[in-house]
N, C-alpha and C positions, 0 to 999 in steps of 0.2 A: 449147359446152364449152371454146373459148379463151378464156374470161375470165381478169380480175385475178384473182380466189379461186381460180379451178383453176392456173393458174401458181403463186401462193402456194403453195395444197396440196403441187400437184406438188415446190418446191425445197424446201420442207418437209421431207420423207419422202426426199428425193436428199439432204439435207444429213444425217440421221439415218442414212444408212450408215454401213455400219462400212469402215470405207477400208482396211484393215489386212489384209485377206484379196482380193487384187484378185481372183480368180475369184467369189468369191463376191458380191463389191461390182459385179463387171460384172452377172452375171445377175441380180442385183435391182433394178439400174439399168436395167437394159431390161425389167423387169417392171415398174416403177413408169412408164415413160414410157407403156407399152401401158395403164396402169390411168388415165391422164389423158390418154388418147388422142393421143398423141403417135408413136404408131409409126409415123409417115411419116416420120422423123427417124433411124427405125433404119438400122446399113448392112446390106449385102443377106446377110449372114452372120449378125447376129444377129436378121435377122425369120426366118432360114430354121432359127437354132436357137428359135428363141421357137415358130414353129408345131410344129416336132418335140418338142421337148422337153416343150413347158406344154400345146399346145393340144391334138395329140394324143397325146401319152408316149409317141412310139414308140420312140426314141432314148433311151438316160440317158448323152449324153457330153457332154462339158466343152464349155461358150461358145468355148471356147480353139480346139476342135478347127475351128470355122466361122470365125473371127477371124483367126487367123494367117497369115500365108505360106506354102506349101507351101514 
């Protein structure tokens, strides 16, 4: 799955963000590295919102809230 074509793909669909809303642009940034199977690259904050959040919905709060500094 780390080929040239899935790298392509992947900056592909990371450059088609929309940059303008960073909350939004983070959580689909981290949805698209998990969709080209990149999620070894996550930090331990947003793999731990990615399985709450997408994989199982148990949580619906903000990337922010796993991201930040207390």
């Amino acid at each position: 799955m780390d080929t040239i074509e899935n790298k392509a793909k992947c900056l592909d669909d990371l450059l088609d963000l929309d940059r303008y809303g960073w909350e939004n642009f983070h959580e689909d940034f981290v949805r698209i590295l998990v969709k080209y199977g990149y999620q070894k690259h996550l930090t331990e904050g947003e793999n731990e919102w990615y399985e709450n959040e997408v994989v199982t919905g148990r949580e619906l709060i903000s990337l922010t809230d796993y991201t930040e500094p207390d």
